[in-house]
N, C-alpha and C positions, 0 to 999 in steps of 0.2 A: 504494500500500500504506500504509495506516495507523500507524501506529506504537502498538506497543503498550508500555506500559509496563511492566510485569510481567517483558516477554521484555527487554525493554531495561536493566533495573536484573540482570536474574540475567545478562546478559552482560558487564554492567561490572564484576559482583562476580570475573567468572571473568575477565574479561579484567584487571583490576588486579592479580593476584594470577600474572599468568602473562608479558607481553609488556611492561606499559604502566606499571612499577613507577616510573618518574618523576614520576608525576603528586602535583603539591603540594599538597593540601587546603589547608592553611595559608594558601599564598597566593591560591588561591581566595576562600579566605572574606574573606580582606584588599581583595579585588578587589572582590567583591561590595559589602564596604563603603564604599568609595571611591567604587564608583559612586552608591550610596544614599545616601551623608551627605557627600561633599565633592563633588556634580556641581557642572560648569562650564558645563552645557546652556542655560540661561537668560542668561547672561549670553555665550555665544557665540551666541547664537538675536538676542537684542540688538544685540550689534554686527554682525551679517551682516546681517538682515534690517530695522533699525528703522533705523540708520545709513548702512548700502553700502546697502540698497535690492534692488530685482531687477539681473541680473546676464547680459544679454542679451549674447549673443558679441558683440565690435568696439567697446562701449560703455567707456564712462573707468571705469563701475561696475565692470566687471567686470574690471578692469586692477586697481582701487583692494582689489578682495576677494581676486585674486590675494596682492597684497601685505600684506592683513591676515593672510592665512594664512601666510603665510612670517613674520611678526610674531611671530605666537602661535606656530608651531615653533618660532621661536631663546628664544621666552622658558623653552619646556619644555626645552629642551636638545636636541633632533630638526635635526638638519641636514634642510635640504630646498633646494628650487630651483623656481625657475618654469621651466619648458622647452619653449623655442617651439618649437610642431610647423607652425605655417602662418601665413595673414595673412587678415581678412575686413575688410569693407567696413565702415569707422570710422562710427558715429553717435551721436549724445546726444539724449535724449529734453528737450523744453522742456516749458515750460506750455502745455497745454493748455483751451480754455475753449469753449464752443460754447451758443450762447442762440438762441433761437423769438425771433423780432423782428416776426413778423407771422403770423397774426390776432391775435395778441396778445404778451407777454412773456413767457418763461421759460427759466430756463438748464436747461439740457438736463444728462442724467449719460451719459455718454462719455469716450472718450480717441481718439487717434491710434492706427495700426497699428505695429508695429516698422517701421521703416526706411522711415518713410513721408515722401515729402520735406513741406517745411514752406511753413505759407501766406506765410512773410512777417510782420512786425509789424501791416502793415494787416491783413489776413485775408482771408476770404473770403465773402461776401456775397450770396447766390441762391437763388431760386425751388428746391426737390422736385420730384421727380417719378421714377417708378415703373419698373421696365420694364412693357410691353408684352403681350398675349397674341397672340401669331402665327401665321400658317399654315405659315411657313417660313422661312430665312435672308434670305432676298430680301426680304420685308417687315419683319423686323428692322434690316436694310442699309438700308432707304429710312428708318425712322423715327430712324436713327442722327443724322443731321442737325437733326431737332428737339433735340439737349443742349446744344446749344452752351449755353455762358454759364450753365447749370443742374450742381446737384446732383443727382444721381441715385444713389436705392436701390435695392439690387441684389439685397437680404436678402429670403425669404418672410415674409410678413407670421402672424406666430405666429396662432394662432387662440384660446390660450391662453394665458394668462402662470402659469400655477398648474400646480406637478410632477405627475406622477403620483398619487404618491404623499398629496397632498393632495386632487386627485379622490376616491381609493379610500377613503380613511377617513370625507369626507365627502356627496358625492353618493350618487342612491340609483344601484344597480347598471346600472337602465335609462341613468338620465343618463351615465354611463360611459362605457357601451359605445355609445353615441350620438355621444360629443364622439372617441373613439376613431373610428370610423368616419368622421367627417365630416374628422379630421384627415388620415387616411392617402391621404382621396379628395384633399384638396388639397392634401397634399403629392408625389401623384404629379401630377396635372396641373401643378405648380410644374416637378419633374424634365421632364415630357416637355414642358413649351415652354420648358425654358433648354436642352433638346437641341436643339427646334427653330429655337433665335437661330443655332445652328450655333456655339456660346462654349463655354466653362466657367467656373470660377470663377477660375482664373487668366489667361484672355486677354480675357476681358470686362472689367476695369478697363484693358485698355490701348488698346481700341478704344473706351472711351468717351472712353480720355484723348486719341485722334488724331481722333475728331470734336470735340471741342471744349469737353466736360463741364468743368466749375471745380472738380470733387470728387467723391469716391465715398461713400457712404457706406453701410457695412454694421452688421447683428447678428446674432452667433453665440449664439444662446442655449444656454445650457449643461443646460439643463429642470431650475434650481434658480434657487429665490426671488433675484432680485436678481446671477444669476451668470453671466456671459458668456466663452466663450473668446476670448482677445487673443491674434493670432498678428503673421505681416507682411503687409506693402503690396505689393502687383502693381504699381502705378504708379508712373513716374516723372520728372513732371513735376509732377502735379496731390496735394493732400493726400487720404489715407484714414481714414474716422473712423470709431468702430465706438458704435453708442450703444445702451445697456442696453433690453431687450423693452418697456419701460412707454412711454417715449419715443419708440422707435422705430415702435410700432403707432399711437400715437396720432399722431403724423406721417402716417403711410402712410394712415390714416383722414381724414384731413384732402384727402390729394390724392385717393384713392380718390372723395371726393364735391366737390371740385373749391374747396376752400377756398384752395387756392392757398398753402401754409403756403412763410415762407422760412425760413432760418438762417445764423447769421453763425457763423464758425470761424474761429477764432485758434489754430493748432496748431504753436507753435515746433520746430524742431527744427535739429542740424544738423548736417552732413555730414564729415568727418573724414577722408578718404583711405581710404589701405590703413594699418592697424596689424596691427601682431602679434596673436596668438594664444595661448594656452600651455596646460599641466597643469601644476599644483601636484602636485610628489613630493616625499612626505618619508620617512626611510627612521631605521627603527631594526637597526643592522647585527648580523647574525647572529654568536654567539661559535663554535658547530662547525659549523654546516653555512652561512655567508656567501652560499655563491652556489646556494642554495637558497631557495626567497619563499615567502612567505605576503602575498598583496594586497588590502589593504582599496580596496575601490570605490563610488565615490558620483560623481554629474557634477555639475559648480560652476556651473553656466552654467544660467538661467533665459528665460524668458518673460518680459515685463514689464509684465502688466498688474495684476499686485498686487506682491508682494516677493519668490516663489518661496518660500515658508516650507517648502510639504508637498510641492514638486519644482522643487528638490530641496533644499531646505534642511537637511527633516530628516536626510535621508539623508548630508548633508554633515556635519552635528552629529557624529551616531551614530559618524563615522568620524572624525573628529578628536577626539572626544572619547575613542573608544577609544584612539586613539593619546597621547593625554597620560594617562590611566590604566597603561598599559600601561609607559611611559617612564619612569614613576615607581616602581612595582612589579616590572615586569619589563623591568628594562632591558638584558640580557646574553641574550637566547633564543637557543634553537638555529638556527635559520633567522634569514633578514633579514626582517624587516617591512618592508613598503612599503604606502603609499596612496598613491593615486593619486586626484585632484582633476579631474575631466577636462573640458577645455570642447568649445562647439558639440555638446552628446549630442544637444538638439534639432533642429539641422538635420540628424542622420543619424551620431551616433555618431560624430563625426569625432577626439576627442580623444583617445580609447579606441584606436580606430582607428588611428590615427598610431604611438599608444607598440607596439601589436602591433606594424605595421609596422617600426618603426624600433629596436627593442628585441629583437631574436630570442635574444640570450643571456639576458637574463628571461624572457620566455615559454615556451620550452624548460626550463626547469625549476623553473616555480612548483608549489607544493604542491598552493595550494587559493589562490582569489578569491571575496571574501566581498562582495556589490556590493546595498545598499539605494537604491530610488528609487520607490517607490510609494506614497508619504503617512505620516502618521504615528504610525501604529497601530502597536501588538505586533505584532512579527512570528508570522504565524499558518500559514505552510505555506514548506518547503524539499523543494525539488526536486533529485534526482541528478544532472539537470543532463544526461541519455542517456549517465552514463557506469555501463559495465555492473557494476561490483563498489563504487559508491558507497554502497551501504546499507553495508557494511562500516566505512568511515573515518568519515562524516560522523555513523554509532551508535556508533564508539567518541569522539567529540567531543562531540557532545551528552550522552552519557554523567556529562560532569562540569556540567554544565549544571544550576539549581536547578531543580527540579521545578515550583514557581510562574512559569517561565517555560517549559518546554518542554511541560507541560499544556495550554498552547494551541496546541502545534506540531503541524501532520500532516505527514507528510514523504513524499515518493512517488519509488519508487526502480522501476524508473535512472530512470525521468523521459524527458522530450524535452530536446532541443536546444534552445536558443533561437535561432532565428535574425535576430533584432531587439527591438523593445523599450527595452531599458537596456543599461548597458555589460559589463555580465557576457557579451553577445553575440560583442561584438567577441573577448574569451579563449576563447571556445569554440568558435568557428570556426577556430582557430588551433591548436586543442586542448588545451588547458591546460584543466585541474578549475574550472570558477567557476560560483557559484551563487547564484542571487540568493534574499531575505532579503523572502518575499514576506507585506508587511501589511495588517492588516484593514483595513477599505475605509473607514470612518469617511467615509459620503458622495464620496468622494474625486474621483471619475470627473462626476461633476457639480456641486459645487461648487468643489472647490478646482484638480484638474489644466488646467492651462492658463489659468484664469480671471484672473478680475480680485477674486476674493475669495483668494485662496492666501497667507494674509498672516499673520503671528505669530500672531493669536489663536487662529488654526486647531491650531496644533498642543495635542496632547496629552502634556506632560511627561514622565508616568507609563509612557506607553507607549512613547516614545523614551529613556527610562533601564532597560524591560526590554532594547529593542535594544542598546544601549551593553553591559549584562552577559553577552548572552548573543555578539554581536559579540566583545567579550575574551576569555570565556573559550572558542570556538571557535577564535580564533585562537592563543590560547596551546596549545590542545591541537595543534593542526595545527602548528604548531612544532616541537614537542617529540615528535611525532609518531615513532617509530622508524623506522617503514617510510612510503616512498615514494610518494604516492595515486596509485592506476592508474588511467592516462590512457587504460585500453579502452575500447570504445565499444559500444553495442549497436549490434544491426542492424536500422534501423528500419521499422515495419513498412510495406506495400504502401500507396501512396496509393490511396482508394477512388475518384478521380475518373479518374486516371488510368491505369491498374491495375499501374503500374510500383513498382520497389521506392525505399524514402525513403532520400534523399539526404544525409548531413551538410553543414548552411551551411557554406560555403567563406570565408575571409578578403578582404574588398574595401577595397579604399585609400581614404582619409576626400578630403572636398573640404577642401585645402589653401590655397585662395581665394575663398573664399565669397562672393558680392553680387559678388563685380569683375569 
């Protein structure tokens, strides 16, 4: 359902004048200006992502950003705590360098995978070569034995390095729909013989690492100029390298006609044990209703193959930025404020997950969870979240909301459930009100999510200081909120595959040991 403004402003006219007579304009507007002429966005945007770097769960980085953010709480006056939920598998990323030493010279643009073990200071020194096209398992098993002592690419060889979207503007329509066709034919025959290796993409780097391979080496093209997804390493003896589509096909073209290309890789890294874990909580304490929440949510924990700027960075911004606005202006609310900073969201929500788990006197009685993670745009659409009387609460919140930010909001009530995604999941499985703060796409899904381009200069200021205004002043409404947001649910409707009726996601226990 759309939201219409019209019906929206003659509701807040009747509703402020009948139920919701606390509401402060004053300090609204005071808010608003705080966020506009005193932001701390850039200069927190700074020291998280140009100084800590990316922020991969086990890493010293992500130990080192913990502690910058319980920094900047004590300097606002916000008591908080790091609070270890688990332990995952310790590592630190080194230099990285990887150069073409034959047919000719050139360093190549790549990195290492997460938690990929490391060559050694010597490196690693060796011949390319491709997989295979097969008839079946059995002739994959036999050619397994030719890798010894070899590098081996495991990535479809792109067919294009140019987005779509730059086809469509420039080619003529024929050419298009040509390179379209000719792609999908090779991208299924790619599918239907790495079915027939009898592998996937996770146990093929370990069966190449027990015949004998020196290295893996993959690319995840992201189908934007220059943009790769950087995830983890399947192997663990041998290094994993992931090298940018220009590099990578011109390689695979080289073995392809039998130039015999090699590559030298020097990929530091190193191994750490089991270390701790944690979520950054910081909590501004409720004056009448204390053990009542309102939960700002963002996950601290990144990828690292750029610095996590637009995931999650901004989203981390957004939410400590509200919170030092809010400490300032409103520092006695009715309810408790909490955020929550939460790590490991990418390997499966585990941070998020834990505090559910291990917190049931918070979650039984949060207001509303207010949870950004999807790049860093205006936020341009809110969802009810499948709870059934949420166009109720979340129209009279937006209500005090400036019109230049909620003009680009649609809001769809009750919404679905979410039952993965981001961390607003983990509270809604559990049933508690949370809702994610979903923004415009600004490329996001292929250049910056998971990439190796997701780096400070991505983000958009402007649009992550509407989020911070309209982030406070939803929370301050839900606050101060009179009445209690119901936790009913709707009854979802019939799945069409199945013809059974839809299921509310159930709460599931985070991995508490991650890599060990």
């Amino acid at each position: 359902m759309k939201k219409s403004y019209l019906l929206l402003l003659l509701y807040f006219i009747c509703f402020t004048q009948t139920g919701f007579t606390q509401i402060n304009n004053q300090l609204l507007s005071v808010i608003e200006q705080e966020v506009n002429e005193n932001s701390q966005l850039e200069i927190l945007a700074h020291e998280l992502l140009d100084i800590i770097g990316p922020r991969l769960v086990g890493t010293p980085q992500m130990q080192q950003a913990h502690d910058w953010a319980l920094t900047k709480y004590t300097n606002w006056g916000i008591p908080s705590q790091n609070e270890q939920w688990g332990e995952w598998r310790g590592w630190e990323r080194g230099i990285t360098h990887i150069d073409m030493v034959y047919p000719r010279i050139q360093t190549l643009k790549g990195t290492q995978l997460a938690w990929s073990p490391s060559t050694g200071k010597k490196g690693v020194t060796a011949e390319l070569v491709v997989l295979p096209t097969v008839a079946d398992s059995n002739e994959f098993n036999k050619w397994l034995a030719s890798v010894k002592g070899k590098l081996v690419m495991i990535s479809m060889k792109e067919p294009t390095g140019r987005p779509d979207y730059n086809w469509e503007e420039f080619a003529t329509p024929e050419s298009f729909e040509k390179m379209k066709k000719e792609r999908d034919l090779y991208e299924d025959e790619w599918s239907r013989n790495m079915q027939r290796t009898g592998y996937d993409r996770r146990s093929l780097p370990l069966a190449l690492e027990k015949a004998g391979a020196s290295g893996i080496v993959t690319s995840y093209w992201s189908k934007g100029f220059g943009a790769n997804k950087i995830f983890g390493a399947n192997t663990e003896k041998i290094p994993t390298i992931d090298l940018e589509l220009e590099d990578y096909t011109m390689l695979y073209r080289m073995v392809e006609v039998g130039d015999r290309p090699k590559i030298s890789i020097k990929a530091l890294s190193k191994e750490l044990g089991a270390v701790p874990t944690f979520n950054t909580i910081a909590e501004i304490k409720g004056s009448e209703k204390p053990n009542e929440y309102v939960i700002l949510s963002a996950h601290f924990d990144s990828w690292d193959g750029g610095t996590g700027a637009t995931d999650n960075g901004t989203g981390t911004l957004v939410m400590m930025e509200t919170m030092r606005v809010l400490k300032k202006l409103y520092p006695n609310p009715k309810r408790t404020i909490l955020v929550g900073h939460w790590g490991s969201e990418e390997q499966g929500l585990n941070g998020s997950r834990a505090y559910v788990e291990d917190h049931p006197e918070i979650v039984g009685n949060i207001q509303a969870v207010f949870n950004q993670d999807n790049g860093t745009g205006r936020v341009v659409q809110i969802s009810g979240g499948g709870f059934l009387n949420s166009y109720d609460y979340i129209s009279r919140w937006l209500s005090a909301v400036p019109e230049e930010v909620t003009k680009h909001i649609e809001t769809i009530f009750p919404g679905m459930p979410a039952s993965g995604g981001s961390d607003n999941a983990s509270f809604i499985a559990a049933g508690a009100p949370a809702f994610g703060l979903s923004s415009l796409n600004w490329s996001y899904g292929s250049y910056t999510w998971h990439t190796n381009r997701d780096t400070y200069d991505k983000i958009i200021f402007d649009d992550v200081k509407n989020n911070v205004l309209l982030t406070a002043i939803l929370t301050y409404m839900a606050s101060e909120d009179p009445d209690v947001a119901s936790k009913e649910r709707r009854a979802l409707p019939i799945n069409k595959k199945t013809g059974e009726q839809g299921t509310w996601p159930s709460p599931r226990s985070p991995n508490r040991k991650g890599g060990l």
